[in-house]
C-alpha positions in Angstrom: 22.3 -2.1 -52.6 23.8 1.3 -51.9 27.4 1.3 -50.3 29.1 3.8 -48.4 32.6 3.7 -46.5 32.7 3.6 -42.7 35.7 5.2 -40.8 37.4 2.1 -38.8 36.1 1.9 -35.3 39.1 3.3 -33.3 36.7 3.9 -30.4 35.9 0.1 -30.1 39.8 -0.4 -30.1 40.6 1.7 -27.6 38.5 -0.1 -25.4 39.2 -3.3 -26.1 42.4 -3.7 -23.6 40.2 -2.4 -20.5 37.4 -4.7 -21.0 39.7 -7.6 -21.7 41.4 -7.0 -18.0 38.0 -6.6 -16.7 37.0 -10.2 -18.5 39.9 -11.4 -17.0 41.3 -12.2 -20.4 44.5 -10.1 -19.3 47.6 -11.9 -17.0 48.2 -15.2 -14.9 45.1 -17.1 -14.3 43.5 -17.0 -11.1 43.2 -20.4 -9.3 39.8 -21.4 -10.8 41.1 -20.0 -13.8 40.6 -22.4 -17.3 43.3 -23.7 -20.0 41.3 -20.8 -21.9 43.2 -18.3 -19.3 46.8 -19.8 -18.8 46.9 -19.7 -22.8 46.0 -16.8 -23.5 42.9 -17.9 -25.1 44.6 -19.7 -27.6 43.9 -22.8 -26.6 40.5 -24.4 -24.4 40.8 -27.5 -22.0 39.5 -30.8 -22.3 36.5 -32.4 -20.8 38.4 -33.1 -18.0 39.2 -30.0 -16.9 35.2 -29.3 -16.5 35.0 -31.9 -13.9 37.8 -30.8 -12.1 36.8 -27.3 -12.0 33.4 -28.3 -11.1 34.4 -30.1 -7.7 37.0 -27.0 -7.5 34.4 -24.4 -7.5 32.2 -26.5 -4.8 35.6 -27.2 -2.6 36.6 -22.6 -3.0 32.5 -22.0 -2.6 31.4 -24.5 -0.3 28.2 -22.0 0.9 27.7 -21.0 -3.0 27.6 -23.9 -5.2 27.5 -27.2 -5.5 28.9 -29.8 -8.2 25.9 -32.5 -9.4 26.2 -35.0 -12.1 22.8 -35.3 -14.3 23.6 -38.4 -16.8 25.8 -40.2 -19.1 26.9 -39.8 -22.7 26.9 -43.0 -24.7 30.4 -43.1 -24.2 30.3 -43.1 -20.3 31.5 -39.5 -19.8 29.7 -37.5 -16.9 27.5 -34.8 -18.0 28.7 -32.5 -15.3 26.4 -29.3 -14.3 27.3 -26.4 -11.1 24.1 -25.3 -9.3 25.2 -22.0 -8.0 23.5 -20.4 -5.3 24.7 -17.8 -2.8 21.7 -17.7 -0.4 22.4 -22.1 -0.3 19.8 -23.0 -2.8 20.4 -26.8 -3.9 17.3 -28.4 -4.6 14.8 -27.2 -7.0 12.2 -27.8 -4.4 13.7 -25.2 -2.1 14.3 -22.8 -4.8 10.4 -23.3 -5.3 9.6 -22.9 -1.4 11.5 -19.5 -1.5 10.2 -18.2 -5.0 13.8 -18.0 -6.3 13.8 -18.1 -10.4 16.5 -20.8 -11.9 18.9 -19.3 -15.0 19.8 -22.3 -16.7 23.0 -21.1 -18.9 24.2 -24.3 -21.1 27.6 -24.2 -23.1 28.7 -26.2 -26.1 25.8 -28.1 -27.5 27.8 -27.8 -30.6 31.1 -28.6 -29.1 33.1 -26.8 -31.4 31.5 -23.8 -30.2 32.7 -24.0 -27.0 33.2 -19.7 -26.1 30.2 -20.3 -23.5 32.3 -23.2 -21.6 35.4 -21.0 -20.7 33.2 -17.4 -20.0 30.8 -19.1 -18.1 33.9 -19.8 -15.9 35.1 -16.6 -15.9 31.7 -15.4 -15.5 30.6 -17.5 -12.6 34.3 -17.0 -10.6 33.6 -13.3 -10.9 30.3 -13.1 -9.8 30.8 -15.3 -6.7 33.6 -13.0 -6.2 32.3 -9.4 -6.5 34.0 -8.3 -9.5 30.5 -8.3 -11.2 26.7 -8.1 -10.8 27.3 -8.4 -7.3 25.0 -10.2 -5.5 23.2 -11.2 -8.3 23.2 -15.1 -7.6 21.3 -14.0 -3.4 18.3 -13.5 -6.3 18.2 -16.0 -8.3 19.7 -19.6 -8.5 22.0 -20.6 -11.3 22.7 -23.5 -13.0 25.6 -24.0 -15.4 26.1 -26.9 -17.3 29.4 -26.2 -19.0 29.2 -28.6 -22.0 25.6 -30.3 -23.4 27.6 -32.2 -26.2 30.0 -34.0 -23.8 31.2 -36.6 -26.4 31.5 -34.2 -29.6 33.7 -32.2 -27.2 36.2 -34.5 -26.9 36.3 -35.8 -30.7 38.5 -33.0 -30.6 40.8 -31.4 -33.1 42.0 -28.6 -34.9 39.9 -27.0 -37.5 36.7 -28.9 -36.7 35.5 -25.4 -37.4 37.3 -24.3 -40.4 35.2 -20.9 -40.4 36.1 -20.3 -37.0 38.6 -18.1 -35.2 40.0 -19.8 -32.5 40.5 -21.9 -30.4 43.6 -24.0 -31.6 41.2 -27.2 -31.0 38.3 -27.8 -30.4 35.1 -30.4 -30.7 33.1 -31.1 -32.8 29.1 -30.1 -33.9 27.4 -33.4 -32.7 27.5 -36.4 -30.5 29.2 -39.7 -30.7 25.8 -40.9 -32.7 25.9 -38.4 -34.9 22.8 -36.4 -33.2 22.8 -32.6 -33.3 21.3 -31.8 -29.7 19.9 -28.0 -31.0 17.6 -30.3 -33.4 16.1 -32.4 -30.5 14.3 -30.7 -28.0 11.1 -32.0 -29.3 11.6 -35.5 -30.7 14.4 -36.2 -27.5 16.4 -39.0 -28.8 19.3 -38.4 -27.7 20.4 -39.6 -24.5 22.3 -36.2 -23.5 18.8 -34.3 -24.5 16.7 -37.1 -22.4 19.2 -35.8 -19.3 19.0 -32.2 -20.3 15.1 -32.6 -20.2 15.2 -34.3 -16.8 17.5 -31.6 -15.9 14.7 -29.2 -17.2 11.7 -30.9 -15.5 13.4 -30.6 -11.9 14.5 -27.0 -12.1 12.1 -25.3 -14.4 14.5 -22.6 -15.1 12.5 -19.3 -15.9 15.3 -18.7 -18.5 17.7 -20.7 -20.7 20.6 -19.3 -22.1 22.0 -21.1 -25.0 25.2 -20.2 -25.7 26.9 -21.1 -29.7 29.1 -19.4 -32.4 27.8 -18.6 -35.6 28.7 -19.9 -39.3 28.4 -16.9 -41.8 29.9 -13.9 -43.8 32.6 -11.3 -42.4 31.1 -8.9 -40.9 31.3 -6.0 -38.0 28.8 -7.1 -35.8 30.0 -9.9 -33.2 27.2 -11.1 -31.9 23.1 -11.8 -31.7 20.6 -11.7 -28.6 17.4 -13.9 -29.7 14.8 -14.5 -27.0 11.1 -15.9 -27.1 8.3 -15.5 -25.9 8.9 -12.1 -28.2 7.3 -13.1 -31.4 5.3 -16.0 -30.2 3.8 -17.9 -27.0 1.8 -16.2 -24.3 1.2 -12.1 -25.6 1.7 -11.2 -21.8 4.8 -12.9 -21.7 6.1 -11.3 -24.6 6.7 -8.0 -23.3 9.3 -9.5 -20.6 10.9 -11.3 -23.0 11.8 -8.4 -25.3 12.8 -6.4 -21.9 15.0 -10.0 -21.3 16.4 -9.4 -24.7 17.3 -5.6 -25.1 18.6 -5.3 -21.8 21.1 -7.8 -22.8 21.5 -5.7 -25.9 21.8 -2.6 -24.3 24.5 -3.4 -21.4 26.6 -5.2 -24.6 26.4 -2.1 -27.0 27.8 -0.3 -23.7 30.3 -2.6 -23.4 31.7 -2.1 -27.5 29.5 -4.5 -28.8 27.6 -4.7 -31.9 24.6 -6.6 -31.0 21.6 -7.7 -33.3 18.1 -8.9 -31.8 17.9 -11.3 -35.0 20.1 -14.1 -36.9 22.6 -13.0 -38.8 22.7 -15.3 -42.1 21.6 -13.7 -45.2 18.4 -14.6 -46.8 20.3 -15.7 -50.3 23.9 -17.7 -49.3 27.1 -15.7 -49.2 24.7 -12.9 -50.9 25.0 -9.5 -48.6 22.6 -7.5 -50.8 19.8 -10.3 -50.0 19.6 -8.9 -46.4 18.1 -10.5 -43.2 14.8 -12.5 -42.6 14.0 -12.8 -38.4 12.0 -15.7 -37.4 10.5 -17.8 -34.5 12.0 -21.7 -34.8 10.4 -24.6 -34.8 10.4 -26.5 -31.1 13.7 -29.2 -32.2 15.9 -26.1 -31.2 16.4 -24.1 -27.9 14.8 -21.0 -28.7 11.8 -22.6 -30.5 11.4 -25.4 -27.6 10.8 -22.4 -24.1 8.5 -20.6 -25.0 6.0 -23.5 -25.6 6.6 -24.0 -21.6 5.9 -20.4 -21.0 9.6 -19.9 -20.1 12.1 -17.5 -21.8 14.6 -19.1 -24.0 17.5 -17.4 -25.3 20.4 -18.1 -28.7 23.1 -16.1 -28.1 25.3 -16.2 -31.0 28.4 -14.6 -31.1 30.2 -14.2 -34.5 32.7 -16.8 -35.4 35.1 -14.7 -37.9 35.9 -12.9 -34.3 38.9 -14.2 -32.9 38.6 -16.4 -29.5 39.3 -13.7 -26.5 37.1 -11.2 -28.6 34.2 -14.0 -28.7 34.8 -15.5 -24.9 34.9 -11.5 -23.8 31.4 -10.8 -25.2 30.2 -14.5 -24.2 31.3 -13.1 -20.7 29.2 -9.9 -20.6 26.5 -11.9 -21.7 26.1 -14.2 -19.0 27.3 -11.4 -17.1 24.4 -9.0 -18.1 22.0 -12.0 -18.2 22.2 -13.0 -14.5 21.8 -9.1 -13.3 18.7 -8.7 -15.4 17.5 -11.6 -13.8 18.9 -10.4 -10.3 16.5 -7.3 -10.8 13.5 -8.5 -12.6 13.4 -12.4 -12.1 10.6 -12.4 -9.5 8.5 -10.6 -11.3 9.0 -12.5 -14.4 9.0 -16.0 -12.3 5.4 -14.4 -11.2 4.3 -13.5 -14.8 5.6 -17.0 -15.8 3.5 -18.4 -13.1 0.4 -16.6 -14.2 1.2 -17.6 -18.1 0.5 -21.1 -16.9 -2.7 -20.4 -15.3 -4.1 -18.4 -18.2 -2.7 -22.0 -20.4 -5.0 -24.1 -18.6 -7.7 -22.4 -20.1 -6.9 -22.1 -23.9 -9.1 -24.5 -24.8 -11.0 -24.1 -28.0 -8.5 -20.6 -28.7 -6.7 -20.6 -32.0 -2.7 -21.2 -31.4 -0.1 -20.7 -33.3 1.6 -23.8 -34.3 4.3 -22.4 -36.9 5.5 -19.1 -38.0 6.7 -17.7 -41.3 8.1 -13.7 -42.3 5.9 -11.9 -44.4 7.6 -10.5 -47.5 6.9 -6.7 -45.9 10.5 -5.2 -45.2 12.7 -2.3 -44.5 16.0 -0.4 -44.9 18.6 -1.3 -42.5 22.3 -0.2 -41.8 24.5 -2.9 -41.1 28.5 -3.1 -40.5 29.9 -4.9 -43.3 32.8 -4.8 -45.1 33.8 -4.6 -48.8 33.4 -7.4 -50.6 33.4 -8.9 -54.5 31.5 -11.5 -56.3 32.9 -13.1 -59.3 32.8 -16.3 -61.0 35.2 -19.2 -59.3 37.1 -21.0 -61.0 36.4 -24.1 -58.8 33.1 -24.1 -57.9 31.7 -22.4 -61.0 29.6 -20.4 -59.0 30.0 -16.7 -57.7 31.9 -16.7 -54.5 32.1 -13.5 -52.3 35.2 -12.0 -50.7 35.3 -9.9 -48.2 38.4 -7.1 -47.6 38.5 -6.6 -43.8 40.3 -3.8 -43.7 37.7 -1.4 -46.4 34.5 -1.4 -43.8 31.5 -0.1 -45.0 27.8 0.5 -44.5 25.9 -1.6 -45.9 21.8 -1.0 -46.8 19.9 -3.8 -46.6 16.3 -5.3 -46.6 15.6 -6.9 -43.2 12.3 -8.8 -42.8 11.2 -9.3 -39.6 7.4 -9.5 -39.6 6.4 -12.4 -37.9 3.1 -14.1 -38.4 1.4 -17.3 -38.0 1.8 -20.1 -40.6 -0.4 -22.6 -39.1 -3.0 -22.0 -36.5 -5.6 -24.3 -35.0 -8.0 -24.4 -32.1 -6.7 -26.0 -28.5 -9.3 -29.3 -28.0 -12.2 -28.8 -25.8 -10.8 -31.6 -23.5 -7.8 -33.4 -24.7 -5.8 -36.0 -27.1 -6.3 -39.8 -27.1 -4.0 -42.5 -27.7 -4.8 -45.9 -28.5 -3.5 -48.5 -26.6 -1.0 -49.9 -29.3 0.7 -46.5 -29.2 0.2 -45.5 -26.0 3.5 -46.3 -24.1 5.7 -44.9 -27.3 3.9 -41.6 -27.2 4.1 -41.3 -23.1 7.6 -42.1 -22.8 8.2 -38.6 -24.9 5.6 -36.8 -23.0 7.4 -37.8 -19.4 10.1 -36.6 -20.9 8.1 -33.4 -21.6 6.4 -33.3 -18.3 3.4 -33.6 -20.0 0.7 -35.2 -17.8 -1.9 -38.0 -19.2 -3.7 -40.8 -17.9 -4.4 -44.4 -19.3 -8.2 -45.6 -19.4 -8.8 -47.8 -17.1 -11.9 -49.3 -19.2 -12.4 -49.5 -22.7 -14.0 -47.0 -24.3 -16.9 -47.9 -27.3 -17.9 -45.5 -30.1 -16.2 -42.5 -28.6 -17.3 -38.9 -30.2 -13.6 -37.7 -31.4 -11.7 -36.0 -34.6 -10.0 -38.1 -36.6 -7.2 -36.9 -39.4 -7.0 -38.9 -42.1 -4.3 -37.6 -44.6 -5.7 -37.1 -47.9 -1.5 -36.3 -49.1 1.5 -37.8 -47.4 4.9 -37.2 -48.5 8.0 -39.3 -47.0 11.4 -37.3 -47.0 13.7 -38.3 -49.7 16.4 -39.1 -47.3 17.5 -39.1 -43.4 17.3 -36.6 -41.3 18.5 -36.9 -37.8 18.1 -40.6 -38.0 14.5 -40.2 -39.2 12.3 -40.2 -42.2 10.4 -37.1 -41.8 6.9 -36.7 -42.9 4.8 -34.4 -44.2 0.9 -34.6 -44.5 -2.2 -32.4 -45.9 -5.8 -33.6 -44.7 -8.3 -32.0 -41.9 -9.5 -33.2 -38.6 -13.2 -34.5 -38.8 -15.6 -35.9 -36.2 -16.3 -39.8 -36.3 -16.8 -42.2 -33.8 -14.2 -45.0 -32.6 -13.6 -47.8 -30.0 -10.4 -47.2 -27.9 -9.5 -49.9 -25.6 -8.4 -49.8 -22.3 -5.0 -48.7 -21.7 -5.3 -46.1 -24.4 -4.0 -42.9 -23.6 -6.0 -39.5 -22.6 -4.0 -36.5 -22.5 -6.0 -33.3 -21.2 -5.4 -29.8 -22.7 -5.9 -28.5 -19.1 -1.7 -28.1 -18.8 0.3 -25.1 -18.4 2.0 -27.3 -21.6 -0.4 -27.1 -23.9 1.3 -25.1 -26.5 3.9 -28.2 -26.5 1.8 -30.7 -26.5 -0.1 -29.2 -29.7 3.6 -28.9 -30.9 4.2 -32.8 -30.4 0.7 -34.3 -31.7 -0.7 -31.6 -34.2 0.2 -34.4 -37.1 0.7 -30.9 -39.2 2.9 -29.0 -37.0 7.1 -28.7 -37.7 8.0 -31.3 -35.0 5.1 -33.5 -34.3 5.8 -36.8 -33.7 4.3 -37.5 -37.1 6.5 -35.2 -38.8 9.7 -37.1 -37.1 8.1 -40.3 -38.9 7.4 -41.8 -35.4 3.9 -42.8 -36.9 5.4 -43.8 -40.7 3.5 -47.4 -40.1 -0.1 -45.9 -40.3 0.9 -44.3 -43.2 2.6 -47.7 -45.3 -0.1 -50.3 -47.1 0.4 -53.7 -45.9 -2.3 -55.8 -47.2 -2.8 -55.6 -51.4 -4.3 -57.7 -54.0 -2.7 -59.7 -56.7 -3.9 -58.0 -59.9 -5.5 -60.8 -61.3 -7.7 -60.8 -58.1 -8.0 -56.7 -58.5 -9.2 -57.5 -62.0 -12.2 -59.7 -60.5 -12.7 -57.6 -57.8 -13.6 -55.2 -60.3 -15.8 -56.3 -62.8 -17.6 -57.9 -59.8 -18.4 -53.9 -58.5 -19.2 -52.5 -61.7 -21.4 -55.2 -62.6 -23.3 -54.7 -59.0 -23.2 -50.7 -59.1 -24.3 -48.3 -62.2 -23.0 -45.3 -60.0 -19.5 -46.6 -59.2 -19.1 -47.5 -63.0 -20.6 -44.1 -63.9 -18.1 -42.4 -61.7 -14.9 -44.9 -63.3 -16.4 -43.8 -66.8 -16.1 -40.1 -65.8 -12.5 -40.4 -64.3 -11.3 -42.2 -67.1 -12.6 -39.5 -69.2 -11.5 -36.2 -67.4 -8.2 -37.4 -65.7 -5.4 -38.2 -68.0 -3.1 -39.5 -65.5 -5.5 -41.7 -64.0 -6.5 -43.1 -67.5 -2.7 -43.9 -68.3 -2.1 -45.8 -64.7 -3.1 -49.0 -64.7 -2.2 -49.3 -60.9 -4.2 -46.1 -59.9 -7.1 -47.6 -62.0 -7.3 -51.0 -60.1 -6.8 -49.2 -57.0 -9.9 -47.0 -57.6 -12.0 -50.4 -57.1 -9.7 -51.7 -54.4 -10.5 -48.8 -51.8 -13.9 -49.5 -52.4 -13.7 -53.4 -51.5 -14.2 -54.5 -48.0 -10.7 -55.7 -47.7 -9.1 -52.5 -47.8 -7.3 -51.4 -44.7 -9.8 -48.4 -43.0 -6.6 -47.4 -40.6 -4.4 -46.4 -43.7 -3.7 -43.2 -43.9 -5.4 -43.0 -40.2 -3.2 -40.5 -37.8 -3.3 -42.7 -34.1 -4.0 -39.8 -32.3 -7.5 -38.4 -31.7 -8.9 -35.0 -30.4 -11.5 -34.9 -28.0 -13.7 -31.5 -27.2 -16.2 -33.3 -24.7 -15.1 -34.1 -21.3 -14.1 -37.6 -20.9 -16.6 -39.7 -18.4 
């Protein structure tokens, strides 16, 4: 990696003290103003203070916004949210009579990074009162949910981010039972993610902002702008979304900014020279989770070595530049969006997309970094980099940011079944979805479906997120099966399509299967003594000249297999007719014939 010096910014300086007294960062606090404010921006408030200022902004814009509570943590705390509105849009139903798009903007699902809590304040007081994008919220209606992670907010302390500039305090990464919300859009077990979704099925925002703080290296640049549908989801969708994102970029590199369109962790850890690798995420976080709905989903992250004002400013401009964009263009998108559904409907039998991965092709880039060292520590035994913050420099590194598919399969010509044993585990996370499906009424005999049976299945070594992932190889293949009544159909014929592919391809990053909701199908429960297996055995190669031909030859050609006295008894047991025919059987089913 080639280095060069780079002359300090004073430009970026000079502005800084304007664009802080337009943020409102500068002086006394207004009225509506935050703990963020009165301090300076040292400190930021309590939970509190977001129910207070959300019956405070209702009570100073009575025609502009009202304050609605949309669940409970599992500690009892509200989960407080302001639907803003200056044309009196308060129900999602009007905002759908009147064709108004819904900017859902949601602060602190990591509650440590809480910058999008006190600028959507600022934000949202300034708007309503003219000091910027005026009139932008007569275009669109806006709804602000402060903090996501109520409970990790107020587990509250000082250097619950230890990389972190600023605040004094704050929360902390996830919720009183230990769930990290940006992993659980698509599994939902949370019971702050099961609100947020409800929250999502009755506004159907057009766009969600997600609003965090990044971990990382020291650095210039203060802050990415991710949005999808870009790389993925619906290709006449994608265009808007990459106007969505570099407008957002644009009016923050006028602002001072450094913005990047991609996330900003090197490809090695605390390597600089590795460079960059963009990327589209699986559906368990924000940005991965929209664009499956045919909605844009944004990550903003700004950069956490930045001190507090610095990151709440930019945080500001963000929302700022965000609710303008969709002042001007929202209709059209909301019409576009609209239209994406429609064209969803009739994917069926098209290839989609179910995971992504960056090809290794890459390219040159400039990046603002500073000096740095790597040597051997001491403690660790491993190199650790240091960065010199006052030496900044160029810095030339590979950025990958081809995109392509990973895993790809055909939509089913009609739909997914679910037997009736599953059937009320798997629709209580497609409500949540707003998936539709119906339950047979009748029982079905010797239906024509696909069936996957995993030839490999691999269990996680340990927990994650409360579960024991899985992982499985195999192929779907047609065979006929009884499913009773009360089993499940679920037709492809949904503007949700891409999600629900997400949720029961067994092979995609965040099925159900993968989460280990199906781990049973995939665990013998019935076995034979060996003694019996011994019988079993001689009793099959005495009756079959072909099975003990085969045994012969896989004695003969596979070590391992010769060795293992298990795998050698089991070779007869899968062939007896006590083995279990649902092991290793996936309990969903893909149907391309119309159901009758």
């Amino acid at each position: 990696m080639r280095l060069s010096r780079l002359p300090l910014p004073t430009v970026r300086h000079a502005l800084l003290l304007p664009l802080l007294a337009l943020a409102g960062l500068a002086g006394a606090a207004p009225p509506l103003g935050t703990e963020a404010e009165r301090s300076s921006y040292l400190r930021t408030g309590r939970y509190e203070e977001v129910g207070r200022l959300c019956q405070a902004f209702q009570q100073h814009f009575p025609r502009a916004v009202r304050c609605t509570r949309f669940g409970s943590t599992p500690e009892g705390r509200p989960m407080w949210a302001l639907v803003v509105s200056q044309k009196g849009v308060f129900s999602p139903a009007e905002a759908r009579r009147r064709g108004l798009p819904v900017t859902l903007i949601q602060g602190g699902i990591h509650a440590g990074e809480i910058d999008g809590k006190d600028a959507g304040f600022l934000a949202l007081r300034q708007v309503l009162e003219g000091q910027a994008a005026p009139g932008a919220l007569k275009r669109q209606v806006l709804v602000f949910v402060p903090v996501f992670n109520v409970d990790g907010h107020e587990r509250f302390g000082a250097w619950n981010r230890p990389n972190q500039r600023g605040p004094e305090a704050m929360g902390w990464r996830t919720t009183a039972e230990n769930y990290n919300l940006n992993r659980d859009y698509a599994k939902a077990d949370a019971p702050e993610m099961q609100a947020m979704l409800r929250l999502v099925q009755a506004w159907d925002p057009l766009a969600t902002i997600d609003l965090h703080v990044t971990d990382g290296a020291q650095f210039e640049h203060d802050v990415s702008i991710q949005v999808e549908p870009v790389h993925a989801g619906d290709e006449a969708l994608r265009a808007s979304g990459q106007r969505l994102r570099d407008g957002v970029i644009e009016a923050l590199a006028a602002q001072g900014s450094l913005p990047q369109p991609f996330y900003m962790s090197f490809e090695k850890m605390d390597d600089p020279a590795s460079g960059f690798a963009d990327g589209v995420p699986p559906p368990r976080f924000s940005t991965g989770y929209f664009w499956l709905r045919n909605r844009f989903g944004m990550l903003v992250e700004t950069h956490s070595w930045k001190d507090y004002p610095t990151r709440v400013r930019i945080t500001r401009n963000t929302v700022v530049a965000t609710l303008a964009l969709m002042a001007r263009h929202g209709a059209d998108w909301l019409a576009q969006a609209r239209a994406a559904d429609a064209r969803a409907m009739r994917l069926a039998g098209r290839e989609q997309p179910l995971a992504f991965e960056t090809s290794p092709k890459q390219r040159m880039i400039d990046f603002r970094g500073y000096a740095y060292t790597r040597t051997p520590s001491d403690i660790s035994g491993a190199l650790m980099t240091r960065y010199d913050e006052h030496r900044p420099e160029i810095w030339h590194v590979p950025l990958r940011d081809e995109i392509v598919p990973a895993l790809s399969l055909p939509v089913p010509g009609a739909g997914y079944l679910v037997p009736a044993a599953h059937a009320e585990a798997v629709a209580a996370r497609l409500r949540l979805h707003g998936l539709r499906f119906e339950r047979l009424a009748a029982a079905r005999p010797a239906l024509p479906v696909q069936v996957f049976r995993a030839e490999q299945a691999r269990f996680g070594a340990q927990s994650v997120e409360g579960h024991q992932r899985l992982e499985v190889k195999g192929q779907w293949r047609p065979e006929p099966r009884d499913l009773p009544a009360g089993s499940l159909f679920v037709p492809a014929a949904q503007p949700g399509v891409r999600l629900l592919m997400a949720l029961l391809e067994p092979q995609a990053p965040d099925s159900l299967l993968a989460w280990g909701f199906f781990n049973n199908a995939f665990e013998t429960k019935e076995y034979m003594e060996d003694y019996v297996a011994e019988d079993v055995a001689r009793a099959q190669l005495a009756a079959d000249p072909q099975l003990a031909a085969e045994f012969q030859r896989r004695l003969a050609e596979d070590a391992a297999f010769a060795a293992d006295p298990h795998a050698r008894l089991a070779f007869f047991a899968r062939r007896h007719t006590s083995w279990d025919e649902r092991y290793r059987l996936y309990p969903v089913m893909r149907l391309d014939q119309p159901l009758r």
